[in-house]
C-alpha positions as CSV (number, residue, x, y, z in Angstrom):
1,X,5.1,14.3,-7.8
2,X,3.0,12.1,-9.7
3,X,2.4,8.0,-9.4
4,X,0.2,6.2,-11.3
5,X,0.0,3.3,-11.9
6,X,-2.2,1.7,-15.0
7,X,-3.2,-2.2,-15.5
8,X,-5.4,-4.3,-18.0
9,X,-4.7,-5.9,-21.5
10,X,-0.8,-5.3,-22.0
11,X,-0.8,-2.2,-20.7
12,X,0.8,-2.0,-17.1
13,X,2.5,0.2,-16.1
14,X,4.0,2.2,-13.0
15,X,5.4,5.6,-13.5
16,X,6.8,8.2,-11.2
17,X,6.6,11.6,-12.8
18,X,6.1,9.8,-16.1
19,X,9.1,7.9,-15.7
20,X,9.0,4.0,-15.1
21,X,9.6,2.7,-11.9
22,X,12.1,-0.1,-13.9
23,X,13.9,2.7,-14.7
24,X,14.7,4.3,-11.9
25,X,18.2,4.5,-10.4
26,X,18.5,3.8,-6.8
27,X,19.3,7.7,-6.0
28,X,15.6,8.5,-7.6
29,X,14.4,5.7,-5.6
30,X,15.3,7.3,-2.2
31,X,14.7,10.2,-3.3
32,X,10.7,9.6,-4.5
33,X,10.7,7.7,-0.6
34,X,11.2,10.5,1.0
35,X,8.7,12.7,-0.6
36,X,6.3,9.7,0.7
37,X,7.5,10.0,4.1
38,X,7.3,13.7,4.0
39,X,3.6,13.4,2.5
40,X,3.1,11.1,5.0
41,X,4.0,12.8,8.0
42,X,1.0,15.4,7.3
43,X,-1.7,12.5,7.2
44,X,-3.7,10.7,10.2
45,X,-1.1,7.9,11.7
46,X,-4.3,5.4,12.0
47,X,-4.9,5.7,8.4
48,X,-1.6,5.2,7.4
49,X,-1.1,2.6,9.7
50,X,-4.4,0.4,8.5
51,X,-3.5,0.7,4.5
52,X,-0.1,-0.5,5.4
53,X,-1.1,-3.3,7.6
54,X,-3.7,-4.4,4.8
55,X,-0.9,-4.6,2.6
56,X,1.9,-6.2,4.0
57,X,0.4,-7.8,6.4
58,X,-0.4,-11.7,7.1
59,X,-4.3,-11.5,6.6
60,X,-6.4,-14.3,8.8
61,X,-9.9,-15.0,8.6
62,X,-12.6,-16.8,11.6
63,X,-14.1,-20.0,9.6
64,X,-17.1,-18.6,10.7
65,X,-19.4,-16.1,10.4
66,X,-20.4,-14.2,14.1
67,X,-23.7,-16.4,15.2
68,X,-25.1,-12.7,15.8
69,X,-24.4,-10.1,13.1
70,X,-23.0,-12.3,10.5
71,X,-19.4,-10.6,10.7
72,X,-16.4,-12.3,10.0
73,X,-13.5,-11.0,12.5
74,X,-10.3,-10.8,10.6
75,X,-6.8,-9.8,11.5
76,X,-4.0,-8.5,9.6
77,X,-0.2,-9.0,11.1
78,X,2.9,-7.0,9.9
79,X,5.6,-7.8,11.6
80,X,8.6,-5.2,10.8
């Protein structure tokens, strides 16, 4: 299985298999999800877990930087 997805100009676009994602049907749909999951299943849960989270996730942000290193601590909150 093959996603890409390609953006600039007028040319975005996100295909499954060379397909469209628009164009789909619901049965493909599920059925691309669960190839995901399956991929999934054989990678590190933390990874997963953090690009997830940085996606849909609330993001929030200190005002200000750590007085000592210059960090900003930030939190990301997915609530399923």
């Amino acid at each position: 299985m093959i996603i890409q997805i390609t953006r600039g100009c007028i040319a975005n676009s996100l295909t499954v298999d060379g397909k469209e994602e628009i164009n789909l049907s619901d049965n493909e749909r599920q059925e691309i999800l669960r190839h995901i999951f399956e991929h999934l299943k054989a990678q590190d849960l933390n990874y997963v877990l953090q690009d997830l989270v940085e996606t849909f996730g609330e993001y929030e942000s200190d005002d200000e930087p750590c007085e000592t290193c210059g960090d900003y601590v930030e939190t990301y909150t997915w609530e399923i």
